[in-house]
N, C-alpha and C positions, 0 to 999 in steps of 0.2 A: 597727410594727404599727398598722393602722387603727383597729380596733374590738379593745378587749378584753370579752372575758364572763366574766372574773371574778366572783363575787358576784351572776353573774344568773340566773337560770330561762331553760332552754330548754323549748319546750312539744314535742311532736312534731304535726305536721301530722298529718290525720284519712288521707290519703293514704300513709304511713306504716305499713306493716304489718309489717314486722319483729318477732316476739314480744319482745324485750327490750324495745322502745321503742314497740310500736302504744300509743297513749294517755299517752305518756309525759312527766313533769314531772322534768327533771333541774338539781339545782344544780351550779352550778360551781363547783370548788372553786379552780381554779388554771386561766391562760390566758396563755400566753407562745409566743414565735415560736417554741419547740420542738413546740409541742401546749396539748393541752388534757386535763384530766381533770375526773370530774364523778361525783356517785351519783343514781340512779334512786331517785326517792320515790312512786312509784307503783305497786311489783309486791310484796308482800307475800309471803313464802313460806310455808311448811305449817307450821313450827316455831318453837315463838313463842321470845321472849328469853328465859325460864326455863329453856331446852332447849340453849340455847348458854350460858347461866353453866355448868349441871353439867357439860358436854363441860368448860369450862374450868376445871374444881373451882373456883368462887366459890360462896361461902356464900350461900345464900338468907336474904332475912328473913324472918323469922317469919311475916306476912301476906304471901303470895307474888300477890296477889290483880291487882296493877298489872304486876308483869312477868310473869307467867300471859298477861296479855290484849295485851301490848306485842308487837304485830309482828316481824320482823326482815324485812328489803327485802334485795331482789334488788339491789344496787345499781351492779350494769352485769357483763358477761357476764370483764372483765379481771379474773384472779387471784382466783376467787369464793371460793379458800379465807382469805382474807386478810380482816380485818375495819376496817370504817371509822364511827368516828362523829362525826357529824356535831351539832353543840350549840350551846345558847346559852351568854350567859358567865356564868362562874363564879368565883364570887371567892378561893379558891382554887387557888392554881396545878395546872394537873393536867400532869404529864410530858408530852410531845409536843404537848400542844393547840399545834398553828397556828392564828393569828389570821386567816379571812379578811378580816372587814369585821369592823365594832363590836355587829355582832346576833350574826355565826356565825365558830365555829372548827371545825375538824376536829381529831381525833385518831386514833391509831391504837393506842394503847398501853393494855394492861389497868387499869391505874390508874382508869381513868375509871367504866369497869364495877364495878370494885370498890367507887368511889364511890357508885354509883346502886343496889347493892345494900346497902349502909350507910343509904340514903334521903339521903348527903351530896351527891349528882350534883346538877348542873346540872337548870334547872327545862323543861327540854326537851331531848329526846336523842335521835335515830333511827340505827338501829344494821345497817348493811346490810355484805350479804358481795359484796367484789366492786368494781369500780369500771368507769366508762365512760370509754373514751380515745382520743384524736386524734392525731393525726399532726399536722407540722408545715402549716398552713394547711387540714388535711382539713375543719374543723369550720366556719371561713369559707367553703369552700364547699359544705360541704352546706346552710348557710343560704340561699346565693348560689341553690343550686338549687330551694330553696324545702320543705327537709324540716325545718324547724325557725323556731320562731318564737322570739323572746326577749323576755323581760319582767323587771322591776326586780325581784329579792330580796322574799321577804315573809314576816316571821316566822308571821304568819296560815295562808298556807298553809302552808308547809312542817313547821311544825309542829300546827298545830291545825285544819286541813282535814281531814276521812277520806276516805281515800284514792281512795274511791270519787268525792268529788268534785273534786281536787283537778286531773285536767286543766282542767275546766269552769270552775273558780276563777280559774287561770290567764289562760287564755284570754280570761275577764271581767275581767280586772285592766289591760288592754291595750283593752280594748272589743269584744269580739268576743263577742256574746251568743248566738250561732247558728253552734255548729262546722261544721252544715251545711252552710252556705254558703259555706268553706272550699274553694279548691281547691289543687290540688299545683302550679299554674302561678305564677311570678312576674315581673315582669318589665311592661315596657308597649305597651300597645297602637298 
């Protein structure tokens, strides 16, 4: 395999209108010659993480004031009932955390939740229903064709960008300070 995108940000081109993905910042979590999978950190749903701990009877703490206002992400249109979080590390072992790179693991297992309603979680967490996924070579060419750009991992954005700005970030992080001027064409002239 040529290129792996493990560990990287995909941006979506401005060309790109698909609702899941118009404006979209996806990390990738996992990229092997089987596919690829990845969560969307840029679509935000109507119900925040307070609303998904009671669905899953987890205790609230006492000041519910930080997971009140903590989002939960659309994090790709695959198995939206299914929960993925994605974090930084924690020194604590927490069941299932996979290790991607030395900034981010994912998990999938309640444990973690459990932690971050304890206030023992990880000191960054984003919590999306759902996941985005490739088929064997789909996602090299949909780059190929020019519906996605890639950019190196960034704790910055992924967790501490609002969401609002976070394609723009992206996209700055690579040099492109004018989405603008973007077009859906690649290739040379």
């Amino acid at each position: 395999m040529e290129n792996n995108y493990a560990n990287q940000l995909l941006i979506s081109m401005p060309n790109l209108k698909d609702p899941p993905f118009e404006k979209a910042v996806i990390y990738i979590c996992q990229h092997s010659e089987q596919g690829a999978m990845g969560l969307v950190l840029t679509h935000p749903l109507k119900p925040k993480l307070s609303e998904l701990f009671t669905q899953l009877d987890i205790t609230l703490p006492k000041d519910t004031t930080t997971i009140d206002n903590t989002d939960l992400y659309l994090g790709g249109p695959v198995e939206p009932e299914h929960g993925f979080i994605l974090h930084s590390y924690h020194e604590e072992p927490l069941q299932s955390s996979i290790q991607v790179s030395s900034e981010f693991f994912i998990s999938t297992s309640k444990d973690i939740l459990n932690a971050i309603s304890e206030d023992k979680g990880p000191d960054n967490a984003i919590v999306a229903l759902g996941y985005t996924g490739w088929s064997a070579g789909q996602l090299e060419q949909e780059i190929t064709e020019g519906s996605w750009l890639n950019a190196p991992s960034d704790s910055h954005i992924v967790f501490e960008t609002d969401v609002d700005q976070k394609w723009q970030m992206a996209l700055k992080s690579i040099g492109i300070k004018d989405p603008a001027k973007l077009t859906g064409f690649s290739g040379h002239a």
